[in-house]
N, C-alpha and C positions, 0 to 999 in steps of 0.2 A: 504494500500500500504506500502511495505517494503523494505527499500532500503538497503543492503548491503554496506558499502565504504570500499577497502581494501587499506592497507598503499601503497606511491607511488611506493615502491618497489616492492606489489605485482601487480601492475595496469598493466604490461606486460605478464601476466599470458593468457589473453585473460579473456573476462567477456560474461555472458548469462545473456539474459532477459527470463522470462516465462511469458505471456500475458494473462490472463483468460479474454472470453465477452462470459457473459452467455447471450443469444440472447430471445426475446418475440416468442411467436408461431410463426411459419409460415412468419418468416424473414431471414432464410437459404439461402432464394436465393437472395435477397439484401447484403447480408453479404459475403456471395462467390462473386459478382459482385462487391465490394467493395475490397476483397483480392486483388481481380485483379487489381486493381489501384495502393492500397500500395505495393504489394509483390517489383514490379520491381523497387520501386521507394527506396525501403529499401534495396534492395540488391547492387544497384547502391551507395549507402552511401558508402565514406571511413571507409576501414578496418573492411566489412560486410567478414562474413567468410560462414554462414551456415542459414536455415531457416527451420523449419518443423511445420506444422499444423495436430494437432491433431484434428481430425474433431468427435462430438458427436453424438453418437451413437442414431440413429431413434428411437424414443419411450421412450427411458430413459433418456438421458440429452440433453439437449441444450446448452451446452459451448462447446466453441471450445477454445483450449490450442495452443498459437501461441510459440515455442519458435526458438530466436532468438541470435547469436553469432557475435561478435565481435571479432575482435584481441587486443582492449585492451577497456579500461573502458571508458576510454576519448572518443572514435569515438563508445562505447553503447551510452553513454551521449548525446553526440552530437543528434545522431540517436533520441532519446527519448525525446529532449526536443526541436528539429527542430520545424521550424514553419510548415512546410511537413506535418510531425505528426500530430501536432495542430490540423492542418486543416482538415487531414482526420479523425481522429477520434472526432472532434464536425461533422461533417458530418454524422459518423453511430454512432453518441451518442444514437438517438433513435430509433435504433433496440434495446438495452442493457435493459436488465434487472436491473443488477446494471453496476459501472462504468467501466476504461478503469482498471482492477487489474490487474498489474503486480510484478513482483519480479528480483531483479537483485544480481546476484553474480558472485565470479569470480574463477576460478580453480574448483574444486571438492566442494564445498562451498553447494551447493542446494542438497546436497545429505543427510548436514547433518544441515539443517535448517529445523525447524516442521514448518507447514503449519500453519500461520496467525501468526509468529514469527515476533519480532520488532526488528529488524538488529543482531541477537544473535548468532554468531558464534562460537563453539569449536575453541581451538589453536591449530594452524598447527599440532603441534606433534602428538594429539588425532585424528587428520582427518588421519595422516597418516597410525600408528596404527591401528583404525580402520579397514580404506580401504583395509590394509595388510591381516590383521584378517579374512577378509570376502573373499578378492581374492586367498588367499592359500589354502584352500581348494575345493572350484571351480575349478580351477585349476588341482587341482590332481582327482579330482572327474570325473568333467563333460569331459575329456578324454575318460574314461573308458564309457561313457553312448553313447558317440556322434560316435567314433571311427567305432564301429560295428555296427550302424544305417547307416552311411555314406556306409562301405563296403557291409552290404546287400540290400540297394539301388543299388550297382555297383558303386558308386564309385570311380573310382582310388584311387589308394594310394600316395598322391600326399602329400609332407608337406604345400604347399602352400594353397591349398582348406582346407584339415582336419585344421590347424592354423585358416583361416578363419572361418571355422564353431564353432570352439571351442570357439574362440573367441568372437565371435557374439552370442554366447548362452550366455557365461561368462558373457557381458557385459547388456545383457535384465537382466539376473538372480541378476545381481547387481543393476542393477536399479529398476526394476519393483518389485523384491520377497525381498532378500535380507536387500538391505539397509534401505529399509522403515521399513520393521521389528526390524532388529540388533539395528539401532540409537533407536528405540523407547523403544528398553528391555534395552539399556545401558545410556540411556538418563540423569537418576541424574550426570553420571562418567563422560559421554562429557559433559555436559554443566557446570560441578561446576570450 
């Protein structure tokens, strides 16, 4: 478990938790019946902002990735160290393979922390940089790829839709393709 703390100044940035339970065979459905319990009880928490479950894919893993947003660090905290929590996860402690792993950060922060990292964060400056580096040409790119897929769909030509498609591609391509790559090829530069 890896906890991020950013100084009080950045703690209004809004902070994410990312939740991994990798689950024993055939507790999929105790585990969904158990979301059901915490989901509403977590989102009811002061200054809950957002929740998505990644659910694992039949036949190749059994972890499901819970991530969760706050408006600031203090009501993550709060959320994460409730006696609420406590309680419900010694309750599905045994479905888990291993334990409750989670990771908490705040801004753009988990984009550029490696996975099983001990609170190791680039400074701001390089996060931004980076992030720049990687969104400007997306940016001019993924326009020219989306635009004409939209229009031979039919489409409208609408700035509001085409924005939102561009954008929603830009923003998976940054997460998913992207940044896991970029931070990993420039990794001695951010981190020294």
């Amino acid at each position: 478990m890896a906890v991020v703390s950013p100084s009080d100044a950045e703690s209004f940035e809004g902070a994410t938790v990312v939740i991994t339970h990798r689950l024993r065979n055939d507790k999929h459905a105790e585990y969904e019946k158990w979301l059901e319990e915490i989901a509403p009880l977590c989102k009811a928490f002061p200054g809950h902002l957002d929740w998505h479950i990644i659910r694992p894919i039949p036949g190749l893993t059994e972890t499901y990735t819970i991530v969760i947003r706050f408006d600031t660090e203090a009501h993550l905290k709060g959320w994460m160290e409730s006696p609420t929590r406590a309680r419900l996860i010694e309750k599905v402690r045994p479905l888990f393979v291993t334990g409750d792993d989670f990771f908490v950060s705040s801004g753009l922060d988990f984009w550029f922390t490696p996975a099983g990292a001990q609170a190791k964060v680039p400074v701001r400056w390089k996060q931004c940089l980076v992030t720049w580096s990687a969104i400007y040409p997306l940016v001019l790119g993924v326009p020219l790829l989306i635009v004409p897929v939209l229009r031979h769909m039919g489409v409208p030509d609408n700035n509001f839709i085409t924005t939102l498609a561009v954008t929603g591609v830009v923003v998976f391509l940054m997460v998913y393709v992207v940044m896991p790559y970029y931070t990993k090829l420039i990794r001695q530069w951010l981190f020294k």
